[in-house]
Backbone bond lengths (Angstrom), bond angles and torsions (degrees), N, CA, C in turn:
res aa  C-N    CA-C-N  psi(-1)  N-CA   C-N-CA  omega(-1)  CA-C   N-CA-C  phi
1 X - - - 1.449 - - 1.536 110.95 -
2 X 1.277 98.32 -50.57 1.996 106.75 172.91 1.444 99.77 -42.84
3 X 1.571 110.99 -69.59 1.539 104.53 -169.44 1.705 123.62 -48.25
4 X 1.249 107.78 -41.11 1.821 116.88 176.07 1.609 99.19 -63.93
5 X 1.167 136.80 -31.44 1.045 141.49 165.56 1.350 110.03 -48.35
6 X 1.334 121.48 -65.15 1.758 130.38 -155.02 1.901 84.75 -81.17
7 X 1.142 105.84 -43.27 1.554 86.96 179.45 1.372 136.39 -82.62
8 X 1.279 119.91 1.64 1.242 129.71 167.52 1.889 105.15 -90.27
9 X 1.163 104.03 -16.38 1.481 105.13 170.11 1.324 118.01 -67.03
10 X 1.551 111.65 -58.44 1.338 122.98 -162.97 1.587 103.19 -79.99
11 X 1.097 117.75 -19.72 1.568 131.75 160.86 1.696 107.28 -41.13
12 X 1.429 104.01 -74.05 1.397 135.15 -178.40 1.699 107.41 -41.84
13 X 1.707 111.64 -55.98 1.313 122.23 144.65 1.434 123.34 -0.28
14 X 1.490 94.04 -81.04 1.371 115.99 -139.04 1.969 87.61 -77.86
15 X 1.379 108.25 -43.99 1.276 99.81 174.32 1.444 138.35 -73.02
16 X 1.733 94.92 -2.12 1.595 99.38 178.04 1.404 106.76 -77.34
17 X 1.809 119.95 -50.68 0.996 141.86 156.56 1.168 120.77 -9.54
18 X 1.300 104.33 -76.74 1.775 105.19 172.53 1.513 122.96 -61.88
19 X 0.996 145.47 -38.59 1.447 168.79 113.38 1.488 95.63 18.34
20 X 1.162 110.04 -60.50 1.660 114.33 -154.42 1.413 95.47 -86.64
21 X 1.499 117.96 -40.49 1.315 134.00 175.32 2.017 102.22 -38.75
22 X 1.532 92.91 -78.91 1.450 106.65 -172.70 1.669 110.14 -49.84
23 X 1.350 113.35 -8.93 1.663 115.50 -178.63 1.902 105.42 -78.83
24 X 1.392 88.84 -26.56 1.312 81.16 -156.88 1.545 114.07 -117.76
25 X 1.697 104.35 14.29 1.524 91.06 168.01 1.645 127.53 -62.77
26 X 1.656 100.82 158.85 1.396 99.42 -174.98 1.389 114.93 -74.80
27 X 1.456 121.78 -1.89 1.500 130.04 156.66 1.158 135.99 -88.12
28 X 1.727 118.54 28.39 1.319 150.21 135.71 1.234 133.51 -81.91
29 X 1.251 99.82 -35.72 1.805 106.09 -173.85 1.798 104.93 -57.69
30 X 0.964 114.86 159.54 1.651 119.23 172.57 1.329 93.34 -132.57
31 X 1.419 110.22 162.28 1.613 120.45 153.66 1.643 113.05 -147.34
32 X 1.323 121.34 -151.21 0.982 119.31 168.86 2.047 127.47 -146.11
33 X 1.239 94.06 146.18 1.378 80.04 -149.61 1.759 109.22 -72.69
34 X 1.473 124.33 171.84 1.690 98.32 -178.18 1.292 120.30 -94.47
35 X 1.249 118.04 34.89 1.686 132.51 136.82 1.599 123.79 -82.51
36 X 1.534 101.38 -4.57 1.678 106.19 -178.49 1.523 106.13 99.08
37 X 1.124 133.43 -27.33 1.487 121.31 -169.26 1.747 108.61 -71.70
38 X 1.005 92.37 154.10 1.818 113.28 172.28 1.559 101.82 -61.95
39 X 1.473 115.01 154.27 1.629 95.61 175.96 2.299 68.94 -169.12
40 X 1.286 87.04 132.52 1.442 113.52 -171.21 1.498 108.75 -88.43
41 X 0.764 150.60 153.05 1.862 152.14 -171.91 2.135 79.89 -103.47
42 X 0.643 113.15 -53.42 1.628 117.49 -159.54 1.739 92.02 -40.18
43 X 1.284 100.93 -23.16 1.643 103.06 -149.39 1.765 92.88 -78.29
44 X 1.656 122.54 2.39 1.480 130.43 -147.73 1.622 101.72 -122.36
45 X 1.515 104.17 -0.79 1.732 96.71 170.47 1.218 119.28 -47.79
46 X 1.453 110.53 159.76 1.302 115.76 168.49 1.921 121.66 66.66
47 X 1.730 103.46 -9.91 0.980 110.91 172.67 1.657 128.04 -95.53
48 X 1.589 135.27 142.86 1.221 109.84 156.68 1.510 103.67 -79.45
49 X 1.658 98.01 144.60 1.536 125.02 162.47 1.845 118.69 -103.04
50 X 1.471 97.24 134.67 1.800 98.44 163.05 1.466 77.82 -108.22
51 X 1.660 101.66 162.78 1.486 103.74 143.36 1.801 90.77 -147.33
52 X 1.352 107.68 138.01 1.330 141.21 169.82 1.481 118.83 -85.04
53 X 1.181 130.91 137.68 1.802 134.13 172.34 2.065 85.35 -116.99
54 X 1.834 84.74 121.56 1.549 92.26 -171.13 1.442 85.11 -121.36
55 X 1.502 108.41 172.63 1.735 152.03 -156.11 1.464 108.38 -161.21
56 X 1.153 100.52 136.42 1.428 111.24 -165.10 1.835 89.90 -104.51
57 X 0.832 114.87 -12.53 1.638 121.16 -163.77 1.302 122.96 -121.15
58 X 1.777 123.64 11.35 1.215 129.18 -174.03 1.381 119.91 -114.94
59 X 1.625 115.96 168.98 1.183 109.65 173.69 1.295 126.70 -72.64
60 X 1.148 105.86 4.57 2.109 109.60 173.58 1.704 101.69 -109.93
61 X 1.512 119.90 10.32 1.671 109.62 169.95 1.631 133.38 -59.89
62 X 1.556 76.05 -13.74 2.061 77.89 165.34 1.257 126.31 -95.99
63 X 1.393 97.48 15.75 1.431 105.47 169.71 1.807 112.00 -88.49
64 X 1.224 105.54 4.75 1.599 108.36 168.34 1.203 115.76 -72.57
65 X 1.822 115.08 -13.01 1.725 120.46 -166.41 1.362 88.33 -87.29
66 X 1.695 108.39 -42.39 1.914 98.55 -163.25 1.459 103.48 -72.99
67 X 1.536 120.89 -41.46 1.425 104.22 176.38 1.252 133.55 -60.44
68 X 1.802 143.44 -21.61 1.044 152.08 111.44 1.724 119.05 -2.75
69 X 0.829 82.64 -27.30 2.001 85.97 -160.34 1.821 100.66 -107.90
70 X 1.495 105.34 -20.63 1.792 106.23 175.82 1.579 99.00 -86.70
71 X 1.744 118.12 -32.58 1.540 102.30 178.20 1.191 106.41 -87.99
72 X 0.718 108.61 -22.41 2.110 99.50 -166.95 1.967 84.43 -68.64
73 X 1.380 124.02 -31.02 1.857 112.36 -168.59 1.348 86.47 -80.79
74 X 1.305 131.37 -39.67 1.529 124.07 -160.37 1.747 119.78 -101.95
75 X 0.805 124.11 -29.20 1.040 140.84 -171.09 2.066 119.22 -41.59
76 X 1.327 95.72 -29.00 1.374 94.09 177.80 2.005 89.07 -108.24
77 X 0.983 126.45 40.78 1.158 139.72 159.07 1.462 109.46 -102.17
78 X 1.061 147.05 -0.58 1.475 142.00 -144.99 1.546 139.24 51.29
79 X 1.152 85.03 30.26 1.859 115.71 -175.13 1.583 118.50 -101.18
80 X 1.307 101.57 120.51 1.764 107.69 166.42 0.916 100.80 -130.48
81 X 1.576 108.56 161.68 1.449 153.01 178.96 2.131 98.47 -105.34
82 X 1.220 108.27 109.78 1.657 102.43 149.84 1.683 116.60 -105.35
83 X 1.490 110.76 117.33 1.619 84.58 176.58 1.617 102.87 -128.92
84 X 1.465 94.61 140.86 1.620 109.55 -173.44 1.129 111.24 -106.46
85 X 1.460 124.81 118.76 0.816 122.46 169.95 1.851 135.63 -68.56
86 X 0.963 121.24 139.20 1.574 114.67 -176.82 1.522 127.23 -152.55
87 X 1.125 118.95 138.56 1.431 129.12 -171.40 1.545 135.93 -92.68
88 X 1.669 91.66 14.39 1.424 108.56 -171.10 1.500 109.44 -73.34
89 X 1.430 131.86 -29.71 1.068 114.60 -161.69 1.973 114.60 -122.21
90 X 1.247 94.63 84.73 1.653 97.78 177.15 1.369 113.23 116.77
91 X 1.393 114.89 -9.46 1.725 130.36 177.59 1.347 88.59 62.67
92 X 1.728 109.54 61.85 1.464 112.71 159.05 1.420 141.22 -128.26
93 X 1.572 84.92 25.43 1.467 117.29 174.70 1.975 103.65 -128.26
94 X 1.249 111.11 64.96 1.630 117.89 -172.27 1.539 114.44 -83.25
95 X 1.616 117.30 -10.68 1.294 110.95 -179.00 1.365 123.88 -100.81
96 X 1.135 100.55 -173.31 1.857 104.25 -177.16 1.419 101.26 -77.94
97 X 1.810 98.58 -172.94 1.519 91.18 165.94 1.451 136.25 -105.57
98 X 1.673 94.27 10.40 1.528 107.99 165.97 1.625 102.79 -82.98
99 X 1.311 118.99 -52.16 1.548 120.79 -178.45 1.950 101.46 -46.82
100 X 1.190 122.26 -47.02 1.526 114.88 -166.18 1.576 102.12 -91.33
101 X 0.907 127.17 10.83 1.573 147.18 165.97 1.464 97.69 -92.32
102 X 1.169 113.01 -78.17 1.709 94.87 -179.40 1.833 124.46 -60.56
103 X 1.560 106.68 -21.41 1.388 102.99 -176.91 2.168 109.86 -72.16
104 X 1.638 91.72 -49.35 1.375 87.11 166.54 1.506 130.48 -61.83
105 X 0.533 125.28 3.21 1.679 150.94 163.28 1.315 145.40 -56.83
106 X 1.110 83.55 -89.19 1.661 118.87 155.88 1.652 117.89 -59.18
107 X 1.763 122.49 -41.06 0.991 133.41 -153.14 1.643 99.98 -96.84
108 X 1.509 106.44 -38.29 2.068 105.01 -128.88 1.995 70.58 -142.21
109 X 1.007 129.56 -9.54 1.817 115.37 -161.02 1.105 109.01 46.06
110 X 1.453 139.34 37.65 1.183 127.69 178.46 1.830 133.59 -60.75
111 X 1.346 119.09 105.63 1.495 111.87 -167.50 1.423 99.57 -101.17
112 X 1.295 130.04 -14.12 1.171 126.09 -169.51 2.123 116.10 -67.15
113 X 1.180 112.93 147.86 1.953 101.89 -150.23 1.651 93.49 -67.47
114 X 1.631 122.64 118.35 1.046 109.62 147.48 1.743 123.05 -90.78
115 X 1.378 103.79 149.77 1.879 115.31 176.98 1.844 94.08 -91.30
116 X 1.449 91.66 161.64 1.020 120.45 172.30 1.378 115.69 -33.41
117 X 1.902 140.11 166.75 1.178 113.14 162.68 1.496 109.90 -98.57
118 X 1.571 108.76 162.19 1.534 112.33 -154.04 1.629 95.06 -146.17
119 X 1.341 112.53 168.01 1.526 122.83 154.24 1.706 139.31 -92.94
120 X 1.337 86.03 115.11 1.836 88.97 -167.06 1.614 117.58 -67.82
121 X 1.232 113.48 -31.62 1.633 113.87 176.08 1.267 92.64 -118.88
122 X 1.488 103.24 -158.12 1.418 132.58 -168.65 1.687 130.75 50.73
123 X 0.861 132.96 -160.33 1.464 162.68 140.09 1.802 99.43 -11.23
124 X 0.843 106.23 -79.89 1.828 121.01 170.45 0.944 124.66 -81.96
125 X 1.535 113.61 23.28 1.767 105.73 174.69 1.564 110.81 -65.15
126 X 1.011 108.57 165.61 1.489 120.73 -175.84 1.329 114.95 -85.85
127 X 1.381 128.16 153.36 1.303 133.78 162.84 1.504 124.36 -26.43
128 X 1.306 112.31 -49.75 1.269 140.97 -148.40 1.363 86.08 -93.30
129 X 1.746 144.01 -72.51 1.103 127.41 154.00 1.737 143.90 -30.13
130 X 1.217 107.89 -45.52 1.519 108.96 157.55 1.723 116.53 -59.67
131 X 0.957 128.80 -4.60 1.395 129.00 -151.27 2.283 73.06 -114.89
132 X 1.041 106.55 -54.17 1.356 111.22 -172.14 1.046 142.96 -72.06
133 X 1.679 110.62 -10.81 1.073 126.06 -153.19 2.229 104.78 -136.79
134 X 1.460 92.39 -22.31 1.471 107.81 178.38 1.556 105.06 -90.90
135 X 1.480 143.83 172.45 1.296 138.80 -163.87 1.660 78.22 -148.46
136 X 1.280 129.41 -16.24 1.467 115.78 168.04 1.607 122.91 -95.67
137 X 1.267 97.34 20.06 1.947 124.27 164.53 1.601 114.72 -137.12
138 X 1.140 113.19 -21.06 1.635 111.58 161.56 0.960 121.72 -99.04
139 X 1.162 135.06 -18.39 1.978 146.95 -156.18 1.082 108.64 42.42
140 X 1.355 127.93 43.49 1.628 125.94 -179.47 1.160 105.95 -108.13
141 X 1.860 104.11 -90.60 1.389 134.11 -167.12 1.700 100.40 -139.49
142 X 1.315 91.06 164.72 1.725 114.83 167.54 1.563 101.09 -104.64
143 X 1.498 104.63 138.86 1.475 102.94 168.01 0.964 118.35 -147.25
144 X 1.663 147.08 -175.13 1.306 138.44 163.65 2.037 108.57 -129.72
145 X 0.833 94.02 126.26 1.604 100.93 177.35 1.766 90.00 -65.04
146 X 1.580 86.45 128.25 1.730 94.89 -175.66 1.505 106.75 -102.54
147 X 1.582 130.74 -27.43 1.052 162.03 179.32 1.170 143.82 -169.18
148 X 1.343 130.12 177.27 1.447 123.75 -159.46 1.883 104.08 -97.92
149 X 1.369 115.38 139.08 1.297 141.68 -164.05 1.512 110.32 77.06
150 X 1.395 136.95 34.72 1.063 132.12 118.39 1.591 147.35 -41.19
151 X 1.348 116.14 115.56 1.303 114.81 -133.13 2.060 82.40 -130.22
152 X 1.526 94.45 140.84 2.048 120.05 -170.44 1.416 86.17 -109.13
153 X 1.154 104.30 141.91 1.498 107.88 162.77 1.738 100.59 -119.88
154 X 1.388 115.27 133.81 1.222 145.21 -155.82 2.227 99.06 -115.91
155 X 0.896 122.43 90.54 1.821 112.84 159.95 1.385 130.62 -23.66
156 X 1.001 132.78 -159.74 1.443 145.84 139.06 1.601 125.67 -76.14
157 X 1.550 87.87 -36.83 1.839 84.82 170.38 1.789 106.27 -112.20
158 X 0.948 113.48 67.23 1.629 118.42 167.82 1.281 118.92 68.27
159 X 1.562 129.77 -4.78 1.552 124.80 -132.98 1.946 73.08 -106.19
160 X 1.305 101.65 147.66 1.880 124.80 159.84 1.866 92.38 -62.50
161 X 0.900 96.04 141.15 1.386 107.86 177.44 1.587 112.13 -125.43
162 X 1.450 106.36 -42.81 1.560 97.37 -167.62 1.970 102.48 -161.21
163 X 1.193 131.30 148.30 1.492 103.80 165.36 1.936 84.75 -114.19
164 X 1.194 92.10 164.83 1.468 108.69 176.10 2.008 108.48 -138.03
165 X 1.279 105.64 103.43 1.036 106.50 -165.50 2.011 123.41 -75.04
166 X 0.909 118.68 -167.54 1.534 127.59 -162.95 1.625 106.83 -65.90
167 X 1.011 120.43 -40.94 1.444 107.51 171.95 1.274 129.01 -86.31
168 X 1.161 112.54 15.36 1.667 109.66 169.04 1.425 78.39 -127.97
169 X 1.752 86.68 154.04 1.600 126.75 -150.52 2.166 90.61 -89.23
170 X 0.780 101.68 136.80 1.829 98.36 162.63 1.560 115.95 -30.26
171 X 1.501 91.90 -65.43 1.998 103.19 173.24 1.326 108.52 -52.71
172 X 1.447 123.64 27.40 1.824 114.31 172.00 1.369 120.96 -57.03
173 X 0.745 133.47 169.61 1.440 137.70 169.95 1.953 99.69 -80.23
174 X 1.201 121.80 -53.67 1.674 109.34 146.53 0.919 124.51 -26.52
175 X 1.391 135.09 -93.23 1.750 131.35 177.92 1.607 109.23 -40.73
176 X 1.225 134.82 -62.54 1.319 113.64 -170.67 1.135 124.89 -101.87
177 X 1.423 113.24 25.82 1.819 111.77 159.72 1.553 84.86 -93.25
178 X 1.527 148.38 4.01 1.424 129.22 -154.68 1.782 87.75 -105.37
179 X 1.514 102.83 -42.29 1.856 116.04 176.72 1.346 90.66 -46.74
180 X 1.369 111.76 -75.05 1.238 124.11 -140.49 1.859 112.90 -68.10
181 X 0.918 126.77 -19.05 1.348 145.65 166.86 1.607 112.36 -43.86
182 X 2.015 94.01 -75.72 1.593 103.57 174.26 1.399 114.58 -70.43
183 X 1.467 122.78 -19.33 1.525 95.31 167.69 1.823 119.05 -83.93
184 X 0.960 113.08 9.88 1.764 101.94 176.41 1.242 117.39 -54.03
């Protein structure tokens, strides 16, 4: 009886496990892009992903030139850039998302897909951040977005791979030995 016991447990386990698992792949999350459209993570198999939390107003904003310049080299590699914009840190992300649409633009040529702007910590963090930042929705690590142009590195099959934080440039020797690896 003990034993039918322990095994209907670890049964129970195994299905909570997966359950929670399937809640939280990164090929569930949705967001939206900062033209307003829906844009599906599912739609990102098979791809590596960065995604960046950008500022139109900081001392790492010229890092919109280097990120531009890693997709435009990578990009027909199976490589994207998501960058979200956000206003959490220093009120240095103050505009809309037509205003940071025209600033990235105008400023940086940015083609790479930006989403809507969103909140990276707190109370209102976003989906897309909880998914990134918790290790009991990524199965990686726990982290905290320390500042803006902090950049997740995302696999081919959904898994967090690495965060690479604000003072190293996109063109790190991190980020593109990680490109450069899966494309051999």
């Amino acid at each position: 009886m003990k034993k039918q016991i322990s095994l209907i447990m670890i049964a129970i386990v195994v299905m909570t496990t997966t359950l929670v698992k399937a809640q939280a792949s990164f090929y569930s999350l949705k967001a939206k892009t900062i033209d307003g459209k829906d844009f599906n993570f599912a739609d990102l198999k098979g791809k590596k992903v960065l995604i960046v939390n950008t500022a139109s107003k900081c001392g790492f904003t010229p890092q919109y030139e280097d990120l531009e310049k890693l997709y435009e080299k990578y990009k027909d590699k199976n490589f994207v850039i998501l960058g979200f914009p956000a206003n959490n840190f220093g009120h240095q992300e103050p505009g809309t998302n037509t205003e940071i649409t025209e600033f990235c633009t105008k400023n940086y040529g940015v083609t790479f897909q930006m989403m809507e702007k969103i909140s990276v910590k707190g109370d209102d963090m976003s989906d897309v951040y909880k998914w990134l930042t918790k290790k009991e929705n990524n199965g990686k690590m726990d982290s905290s977005v320390k500042w803006n142009f902090q950049k997740y590195m995302i696999d081919e099959k959904g898994n967090l791979v690495d965060v690479v934080y604000s003072e190293k440039k996109p063109d790190c020797k991190t980020i593109t030995d990680w490109i450069i690896d899966w494309n051999k």
